[in-house]
SEZA-893241 format. One record per residue (C-alpha): residue number from 1; residue in three letters; x, y, z. Coordinates in steps of 0.001 Angstrom, whole numbers. Example, Ala and Ser with C-alpha at 12.3 -4.5 7.8 and 13.67 -1.06 7.14 Angstrom:
% SEZA-893241
+-----+-----+---------+---------+---------+
!   k !   r !      c1 !      c2 !      c3 !
+-----+-----+---------+---------+---------+
!   1 ! ALA !   12300 !   -4500 !    7800 !
!   2 ! SER !   13670 !   -1060 !    7140 !
+-----+-----+---------+---------+---------+
This chain:
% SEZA-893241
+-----+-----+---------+---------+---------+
!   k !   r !      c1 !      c2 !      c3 !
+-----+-----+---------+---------+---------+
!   1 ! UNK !  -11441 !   -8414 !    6587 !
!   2 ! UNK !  -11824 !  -11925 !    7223 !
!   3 ! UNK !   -8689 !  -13543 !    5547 !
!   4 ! UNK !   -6169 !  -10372 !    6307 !
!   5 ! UNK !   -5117 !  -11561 !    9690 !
!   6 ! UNK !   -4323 !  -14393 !    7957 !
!   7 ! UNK !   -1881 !  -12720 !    5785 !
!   8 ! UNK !    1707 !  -12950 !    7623 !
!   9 ! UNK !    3701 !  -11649 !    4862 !
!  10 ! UNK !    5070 !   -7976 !    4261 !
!  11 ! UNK !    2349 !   -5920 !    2800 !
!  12 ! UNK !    2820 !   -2464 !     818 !
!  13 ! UNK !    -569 !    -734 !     420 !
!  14 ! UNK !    -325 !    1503 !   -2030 !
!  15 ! UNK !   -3840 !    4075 !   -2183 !
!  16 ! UNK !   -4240 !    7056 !   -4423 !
!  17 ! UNK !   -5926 !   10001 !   -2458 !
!  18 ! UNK !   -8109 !   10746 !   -5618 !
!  19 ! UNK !   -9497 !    7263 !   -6325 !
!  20 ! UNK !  -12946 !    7159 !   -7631 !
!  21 ! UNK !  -13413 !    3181 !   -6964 !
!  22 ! UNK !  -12151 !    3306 !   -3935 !
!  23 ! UNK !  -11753 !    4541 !    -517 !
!  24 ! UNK !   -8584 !    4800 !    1760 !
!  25 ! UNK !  -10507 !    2717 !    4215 !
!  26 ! UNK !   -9263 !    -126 !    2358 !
!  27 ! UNK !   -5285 !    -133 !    2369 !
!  28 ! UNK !   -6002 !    1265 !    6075 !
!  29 ! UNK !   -7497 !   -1748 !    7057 !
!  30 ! UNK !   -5277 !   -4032 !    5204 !
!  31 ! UNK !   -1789 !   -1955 !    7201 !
!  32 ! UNK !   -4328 !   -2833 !   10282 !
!  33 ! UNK !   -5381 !   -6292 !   10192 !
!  34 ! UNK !   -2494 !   -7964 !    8560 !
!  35 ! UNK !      23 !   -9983 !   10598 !
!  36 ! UNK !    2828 !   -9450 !    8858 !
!  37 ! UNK !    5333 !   -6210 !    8533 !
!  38 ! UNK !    2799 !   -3736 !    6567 !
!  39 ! UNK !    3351 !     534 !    4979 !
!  40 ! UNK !     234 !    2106 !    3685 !
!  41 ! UNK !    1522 !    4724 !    1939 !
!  42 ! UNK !   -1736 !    7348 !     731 !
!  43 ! UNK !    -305 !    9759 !   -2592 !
!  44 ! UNK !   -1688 !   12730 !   -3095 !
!  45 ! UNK !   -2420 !   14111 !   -6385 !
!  46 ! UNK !   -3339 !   10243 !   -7570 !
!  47 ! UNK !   -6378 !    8412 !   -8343 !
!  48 ! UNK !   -6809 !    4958 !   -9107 !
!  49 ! UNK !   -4300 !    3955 !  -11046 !
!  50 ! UNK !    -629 !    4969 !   -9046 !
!  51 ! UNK !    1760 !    2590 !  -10963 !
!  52 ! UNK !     731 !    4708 !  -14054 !
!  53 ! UNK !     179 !    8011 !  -12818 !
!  54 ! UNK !    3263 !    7875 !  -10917 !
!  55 ! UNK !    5639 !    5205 !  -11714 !
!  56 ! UNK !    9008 !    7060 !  -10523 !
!  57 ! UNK !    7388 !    7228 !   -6953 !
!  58 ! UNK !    6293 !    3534 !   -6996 !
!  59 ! UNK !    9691 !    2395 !   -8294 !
!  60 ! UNK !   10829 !    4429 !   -5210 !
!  61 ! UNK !    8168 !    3158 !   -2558 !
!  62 ! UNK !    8783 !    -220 !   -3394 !
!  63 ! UNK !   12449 !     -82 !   -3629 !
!  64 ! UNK !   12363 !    1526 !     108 !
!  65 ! UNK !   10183 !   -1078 !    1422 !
!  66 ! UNK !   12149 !   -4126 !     294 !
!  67 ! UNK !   14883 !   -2659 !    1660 !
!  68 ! UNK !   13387 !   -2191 !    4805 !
!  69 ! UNK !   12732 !   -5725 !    5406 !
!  70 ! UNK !   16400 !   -6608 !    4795 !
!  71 ! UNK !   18206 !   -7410 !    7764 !
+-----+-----+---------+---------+---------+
């Protein structure tokens, strides 16, 4: 936690529900502590991997947060 409120850029957290290394704790706190505009977005039915388990959903998530930041 130490460096994320350092972190002033947009931030997409991307967490599979189902990930054995890891625990949604993590992109939580990274949506929470960062300064800049941050999504944590938590997929169900993935584990650790998302951009491989799901690319067509990533593609999507990413493509709707970019365009969120747009003015």
């Amino acid at each position: 936690a130490g460096v994320l409120p350092q972190v002033t850029c947009p931030v997409l957290a991307i967490h599979g529900i189902h990930d054995e290394y890891g625990s949604t704790v993590h992109p939580e706190m990274i949506g929470k502590l960062s300064r800049g505009p941050s999504h944590v977005k938590i997929l169900p039915d993935t584990y650790h991997v998302p951009h491989r388990e799901r690319p067509e959903l990533i593609v999507s998530l990413a493509s709707e947060f970019l365009a969120s930041l747009s003015p």
